[in-house]
N, C-alpha and C positions, 0 to 999 in steps of 0.2 A: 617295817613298813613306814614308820614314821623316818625315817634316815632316807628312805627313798623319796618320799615327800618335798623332802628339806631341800635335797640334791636338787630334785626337780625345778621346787622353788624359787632355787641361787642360778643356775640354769637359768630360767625362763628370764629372773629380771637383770642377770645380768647382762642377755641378751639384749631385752627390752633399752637402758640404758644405753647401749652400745650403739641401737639404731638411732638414738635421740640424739646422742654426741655427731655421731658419724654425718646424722642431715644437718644437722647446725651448722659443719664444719663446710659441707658441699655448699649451701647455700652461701653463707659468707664468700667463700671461696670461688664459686659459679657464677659470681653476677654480671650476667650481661649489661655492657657499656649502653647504656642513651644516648644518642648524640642528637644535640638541640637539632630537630626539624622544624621549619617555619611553617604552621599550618596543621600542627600534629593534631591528632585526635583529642589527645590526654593536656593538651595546654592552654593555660588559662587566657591568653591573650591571642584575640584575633590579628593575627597578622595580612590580612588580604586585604585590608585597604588601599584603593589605587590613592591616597591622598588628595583626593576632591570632597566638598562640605568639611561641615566642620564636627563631625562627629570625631570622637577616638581622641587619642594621648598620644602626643607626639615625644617619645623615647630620646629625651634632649639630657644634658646635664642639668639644668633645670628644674625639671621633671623629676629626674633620679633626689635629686638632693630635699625634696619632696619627701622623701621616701627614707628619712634617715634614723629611725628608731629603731630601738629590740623588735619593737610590736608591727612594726613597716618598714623592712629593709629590703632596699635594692640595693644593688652593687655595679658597678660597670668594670667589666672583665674583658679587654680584647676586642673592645668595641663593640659589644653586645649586654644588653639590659639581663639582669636574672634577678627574680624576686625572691631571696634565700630565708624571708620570714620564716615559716616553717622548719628551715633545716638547723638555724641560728641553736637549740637547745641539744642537738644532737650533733652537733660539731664536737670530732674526737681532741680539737685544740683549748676548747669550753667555750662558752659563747662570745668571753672578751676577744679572742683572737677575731671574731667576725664584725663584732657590733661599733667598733672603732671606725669601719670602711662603708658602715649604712651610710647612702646616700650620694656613697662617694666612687672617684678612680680607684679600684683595689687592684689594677693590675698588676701589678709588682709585687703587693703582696700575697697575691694569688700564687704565680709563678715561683715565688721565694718562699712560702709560709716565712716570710720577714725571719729565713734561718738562713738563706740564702741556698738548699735545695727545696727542689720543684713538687709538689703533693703529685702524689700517686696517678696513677693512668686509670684507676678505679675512681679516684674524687677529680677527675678531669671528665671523664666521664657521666658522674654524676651531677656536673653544673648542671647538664643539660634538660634533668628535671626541674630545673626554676630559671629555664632559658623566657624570657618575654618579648624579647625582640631584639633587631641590632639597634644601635644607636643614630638616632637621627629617622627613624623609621618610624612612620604612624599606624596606632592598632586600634583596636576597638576591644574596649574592657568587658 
């Protein structure tokens, strides 16, 4: 009885283990692309202002470099703003590879990861969770 127990046991949590691996692995692997929408639901900058008053942040270089710390960083990618504060600690390069372009043009080293190939279609993807607007474009915070 006890040997059947055991069996059962090693069974059950080996199974258990297996589904836990198995969703980690889908999930990693599954991730639906974002791609920056102007006006999304989930983003933090309004972007419908027709540019009249003088309400909102106008998405200049200026602006961006504003914006150049660990603690507040934008970047400018392809002529559009993204505020990557948040993503800065969980950059798979560590944070130095990010925190050098707060504020600044990173497009080159975006396109390059400054290795001279292009980051993944998954973290191309991904800008477009800390997309704020294009540049030159007035939002409202």
């Amino acid at each position: 009885m006890k040997k059947l127990v055991a069996t059962s046991l090693f069974i059950f949590w080996t199974f258990v283990v297996s589904v836990i691996v198995a969703s980690l692995v889908y999930y990693e692997g599954g991730r639906q692309p974002q791609v920056p929408m102007p006006n999304g639901s989930d983003q933090k900058y309004n972007t419908s202002l027709d540019g009249s008053g003088d309400s909102g942040i106008l998405l200049s270089a200026e602006e961006t470099a504003k914006h150049g710390s660990q603690d507040d960083c934008w970047l400018i990618i392809g002529g559009k703003v993204y505020d990557v504060t948040s993503f800065i600690s969980l950059h798979p390069g560590g944070a130095g590879e990010i925190i050098f372009y707060c504020g600044k043009e990173a497009t080159n080293a975006f396109n390059t990861k400054n290795q001279g190939s292009p980051h993944s279609s998954n973290a191309q993807a991904m800008l477009g969770d800390y997309y704020i607007g294009d540049l030159n474009q007035k939002v409202a915070k």
